[in-house]
KEMAR-602819 format. One line per 4 residues: number of its first residue (from 1); for each residue x, y, z of C-alpha. Coordinates in steps of 0.02 Angstrom, whole numbers, m for minus. Example, Ala and Ser with C-alpha at 12.3 -4.5 7.8 and 13.67 -1.06 7.14 Angstrom:
<sites>
1	615/m225/390 ~ 684/m53/357
</sites>
This chain:
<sites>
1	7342/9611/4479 ~ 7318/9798/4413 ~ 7408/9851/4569 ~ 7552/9726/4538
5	7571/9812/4379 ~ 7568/9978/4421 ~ 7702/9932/4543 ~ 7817/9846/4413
9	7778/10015/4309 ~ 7816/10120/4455 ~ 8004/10045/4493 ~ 8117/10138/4392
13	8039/10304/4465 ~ 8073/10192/4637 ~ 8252/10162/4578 ~ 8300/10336/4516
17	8247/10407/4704 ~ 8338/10296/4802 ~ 8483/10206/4717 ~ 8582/10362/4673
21	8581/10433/4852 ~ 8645/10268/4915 ~ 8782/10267/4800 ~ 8829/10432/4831
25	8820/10421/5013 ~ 8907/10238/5019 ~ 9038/10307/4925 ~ 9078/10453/5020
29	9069/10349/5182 ~ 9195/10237/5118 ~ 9307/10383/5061 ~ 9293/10459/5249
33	9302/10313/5321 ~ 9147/10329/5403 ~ 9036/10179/5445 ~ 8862/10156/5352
37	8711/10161/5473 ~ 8573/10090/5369 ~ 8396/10171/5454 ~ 8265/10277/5397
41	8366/10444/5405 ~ 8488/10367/5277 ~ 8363/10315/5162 ~ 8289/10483/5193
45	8453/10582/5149 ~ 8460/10461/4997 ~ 8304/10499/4929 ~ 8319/10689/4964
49	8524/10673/4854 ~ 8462/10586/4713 ~ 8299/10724/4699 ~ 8427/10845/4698
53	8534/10755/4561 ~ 8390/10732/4461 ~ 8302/10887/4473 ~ 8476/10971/4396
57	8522/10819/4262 ~ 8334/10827/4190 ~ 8307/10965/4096 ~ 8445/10905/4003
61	8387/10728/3955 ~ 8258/10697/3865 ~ 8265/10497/3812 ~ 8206/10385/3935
65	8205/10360/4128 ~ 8355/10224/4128 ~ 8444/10346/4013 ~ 8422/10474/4151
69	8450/10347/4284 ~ 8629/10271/4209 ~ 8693/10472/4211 ~ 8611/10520/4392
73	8722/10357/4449 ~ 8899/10416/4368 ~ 8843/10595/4424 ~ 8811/10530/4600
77	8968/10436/4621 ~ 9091/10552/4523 ~ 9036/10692/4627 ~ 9044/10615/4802
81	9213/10568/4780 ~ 9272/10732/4711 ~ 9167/10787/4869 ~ 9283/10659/4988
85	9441/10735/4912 ~ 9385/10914/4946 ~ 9332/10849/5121 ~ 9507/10784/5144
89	9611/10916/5075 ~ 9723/11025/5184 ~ 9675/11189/5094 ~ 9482/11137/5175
93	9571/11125/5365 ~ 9641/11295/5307 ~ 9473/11346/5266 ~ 9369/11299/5416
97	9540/11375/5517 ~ 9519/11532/5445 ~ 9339/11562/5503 ~ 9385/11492/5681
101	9328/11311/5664 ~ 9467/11201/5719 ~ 9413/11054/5695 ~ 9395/10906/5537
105	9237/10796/5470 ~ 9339/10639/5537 ~ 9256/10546/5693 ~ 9405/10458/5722
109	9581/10509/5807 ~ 9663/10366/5703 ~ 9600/10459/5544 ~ 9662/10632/5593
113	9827/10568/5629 ~ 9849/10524/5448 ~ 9968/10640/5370 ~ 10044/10655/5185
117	10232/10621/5284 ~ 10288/10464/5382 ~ 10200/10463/5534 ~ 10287/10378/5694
121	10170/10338/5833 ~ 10228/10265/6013 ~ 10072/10139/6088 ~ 10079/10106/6285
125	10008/9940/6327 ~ 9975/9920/6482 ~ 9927/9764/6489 ~ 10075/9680/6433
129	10178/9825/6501 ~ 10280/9871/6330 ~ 10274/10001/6216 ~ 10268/9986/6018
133	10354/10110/5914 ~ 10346/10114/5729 ~ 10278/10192/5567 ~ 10081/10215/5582
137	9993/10139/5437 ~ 9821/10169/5455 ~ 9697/10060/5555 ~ 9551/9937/5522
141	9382/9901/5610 ~ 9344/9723/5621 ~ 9207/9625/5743 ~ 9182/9788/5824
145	9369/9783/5872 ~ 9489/9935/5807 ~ 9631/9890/5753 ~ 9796/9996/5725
149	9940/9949/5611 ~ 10109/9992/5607 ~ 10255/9942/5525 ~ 10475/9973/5544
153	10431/9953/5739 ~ 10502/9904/5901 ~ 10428/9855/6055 ~ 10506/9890/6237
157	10475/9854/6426 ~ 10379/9986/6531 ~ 10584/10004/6586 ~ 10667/10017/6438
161	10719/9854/6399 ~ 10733/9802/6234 ~ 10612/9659/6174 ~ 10611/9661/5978
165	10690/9763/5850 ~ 10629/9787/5691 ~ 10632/9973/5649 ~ 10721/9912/5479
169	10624/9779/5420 ~ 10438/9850/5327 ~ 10391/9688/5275 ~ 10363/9628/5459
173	10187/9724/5515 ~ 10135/9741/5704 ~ 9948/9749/5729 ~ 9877/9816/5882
177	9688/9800/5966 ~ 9653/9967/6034 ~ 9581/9927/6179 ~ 9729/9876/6253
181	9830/10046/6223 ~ 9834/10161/6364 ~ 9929/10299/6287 ~ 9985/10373/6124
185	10139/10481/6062 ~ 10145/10535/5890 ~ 10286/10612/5798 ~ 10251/10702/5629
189	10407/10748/5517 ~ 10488/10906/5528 ~ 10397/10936/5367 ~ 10242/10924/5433
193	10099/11058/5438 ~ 10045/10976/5574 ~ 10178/11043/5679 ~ 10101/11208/5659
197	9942/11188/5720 ~ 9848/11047/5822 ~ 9673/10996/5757 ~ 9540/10954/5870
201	9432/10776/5824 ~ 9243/10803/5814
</sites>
């Protein structure tokens, strides 16, 4: 019974170390658009971010451990996304660029071909033997699948031959299993920093 109690007394010191991290690290995951691999090292990493929180909030709060807890939390998830934005930011690409490290944080191609102008992307399927062509919009993981989406598209034959046509209509959406595309052409706008440099994927 004694140890039950020291146990219950013990959890908000258990809380403080752990929650915080996870919240940080969950947030900046989802920002990136990174998946979340739940396993010792993450609770590790999440332990070690909200010590690191803590150890700078504390000297300046004095009442109470949920007190400290409540501002370690809107520290924690204020700060990862500001972290996710600086991640994301071009003048960050220019950074790492400058020092001779072409490359982003993104593990994904479909993230790096994200730009801040209209994207067009051309996907060769070769199972069906057509090509899409339309406006990327982004992509989505689902049942282990990857899916990409596009939108003002329209698909051809392998030939050439017209098969749909709907490069003017954005409220009709085309989404594509990845797996089944054998080749990609992308087209940024002529506005595009892209166009002046290509950016390796990790």
């Amino acid at each position: 019974m004694d140890a039950l109690i020291k146990l219950i007394e013990k959890l908000p010191e258990i809380f403080i170390y752990v929650v915080p991290g996870i919240i940080f690290l969950e947030t900046h995951n989802y920002m990136c658009n990174k998946k979340t691999k739940i396993d010792n090292i993450f609770i590790m990493f999440s332990v070690f971010i909200s010590f690191i929180i803590i150890s700078i909030v504390k000297p300046f709060v004095i009442e109470g451990i949920w007190k400290l807890a409540l501002i370690v939390i809107i520290i924690s998830f204020i700060s990862s996304i500001l972290l996710a934005l600086f991640y994301r930011n071009k003048l960050f690409t220019c950074a790492l660029s400058f020092i001779g490290i072409n490359k982003t944080i993104h593990n994904s191609m479909w993230d790096e071909i994200m730009d801040e102008y209209d994207v067009f992307i051309k996907l060769h399927i070769s199972t069906d033997k057509v090509v899409y062509h339309g406006l990327y919009k982004g992509h989505e993981d689902k049942d282990e699948n990857l899916y990409v989406l596009i939108t003002d598209y329209d698909v051809k034959s392998y030939d050439g031959k017209d098969i749909h046509d709907y490069s003017e209509d954005r409220q009709r959406w085309a989404i594509i299993n990845t797996k089944d595309i054998s080749r990609v052409e992308i087209k940024y706008s002529e506005k595009s920093d892209r166009n002046k440099k290509i950016i390796k994927t990790n």
